[in-house]
C-alpha positions, 0 to 999 in steps of 0.5 A: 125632136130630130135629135132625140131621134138620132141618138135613138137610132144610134143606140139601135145601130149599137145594139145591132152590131154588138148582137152581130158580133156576138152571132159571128163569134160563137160561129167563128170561135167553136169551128177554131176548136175543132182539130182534124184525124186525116185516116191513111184513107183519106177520110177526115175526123173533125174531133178534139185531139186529147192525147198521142200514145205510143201506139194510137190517138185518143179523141173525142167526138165534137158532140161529146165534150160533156159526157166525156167518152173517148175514142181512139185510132190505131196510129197505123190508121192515121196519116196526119193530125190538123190542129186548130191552131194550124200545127200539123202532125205527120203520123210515120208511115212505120206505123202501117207494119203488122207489129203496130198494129198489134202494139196498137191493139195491144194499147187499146187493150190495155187502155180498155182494162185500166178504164174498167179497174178506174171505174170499179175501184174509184172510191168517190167518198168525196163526191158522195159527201159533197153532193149530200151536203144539198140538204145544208148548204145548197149555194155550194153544193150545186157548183161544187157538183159542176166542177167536178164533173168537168175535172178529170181525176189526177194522179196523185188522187190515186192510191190503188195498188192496180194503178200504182205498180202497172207502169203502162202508160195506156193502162194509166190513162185508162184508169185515170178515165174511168176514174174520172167517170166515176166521179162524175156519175157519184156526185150526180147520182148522190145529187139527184138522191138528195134532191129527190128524198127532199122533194118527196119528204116536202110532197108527204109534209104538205099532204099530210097538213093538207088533211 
């Protein structure tokens, strides 16, 4: 009986740790996540650091990983990058001229405008399809709609003449944003149209053999 007792006792002590493990790790693990913008005025951005341009920093905000809107700094603005992983990057001190900051609000412009040609020109013919496809083979629609939504759209998807003789880096990846925004907003919009046709058509079905 004692024995028996003890093992029980030891199988709740198991039990225990591994869920205080569990708790500790998913408090840990997304604070090593997070990097840091320190601004020339010394405030903190706790973000995550997507890319370095020539004249700004690109982020997102850390309650913004899924809708995916970025936001940026001037260069001119930003006196060090903390990475998570503990590298630091120093921001040079040329950057606090008049000529960046109009290079800065130049890249800023140009980033802007390829993100509205990405969005607008995008032909997501695929995501379309693929979310239609819920009528007929449910089990791999709904994952496939998942995995676009998180995979942004690569340059070589791009076949637009506005995107390929514009050789600015922030007009590119701009449009390589909004593209990918368009993605994300076809395949759920065309989803949730199916769905909803289909819920609709079952809801007259059912009525009208109800009557």
């Amino acid at each position: 009986m004692m024995f028996r007792q003890f093992l029980n006792d030891k199988q709740k002590m198991k039990t225990t740790l591994k869920l205080t493990v569990f708790f500790l790790f998913g408090i840990i693990n997304p604070l090593k996540s997070q990097d840091t913008i320190i601004l020339r005025n010394q405030s903190r951005v706790i973000c995550k650091v997507t890319q370095i341009y020539s004249a700004s920093v690109e982020y997102l905000k850390m309650d913004d990983t899924v809708r995916k809107q970025y936001y940026s700094y001037p260069k001119s603005d930003v006196l060090e990058i903390a990475y998570a992983d503990g590298k630091r990057i120093q921001i040079s001190d040329n950057f606090g001229s008049a000529s960046s900051a109009n290079t800065a609000q130049n890249s800023e412009e140009q980033y802007r405008k390829g993100f509205k040609d990405g969005y607008q020109y995008y032909q997501p013919h695929k995501e379309r399809l693929l979310g239609a496809s819920f009528i007929v083979l449910p089990f791999v629609s709904l994952p496939g709609c998942i995995y676009l939504s998180f995979k942004k759209v690569s340059d070589h998807e791009i076949l637009s003449y506005r995107y390929q003789n514009n050789k600015n880096v922030d007009y590119r990846n701009g449009y390589l944003a909004g593209a990918s925004k368009r993605r994300r907003v076809a395949v759920w919009s065309t989803f949730g149209g199916v769905v909803g046709a289909g819920a609709a058509i079952g809801l007259l079905y059912s009525m009208g053999n109800g009557q």
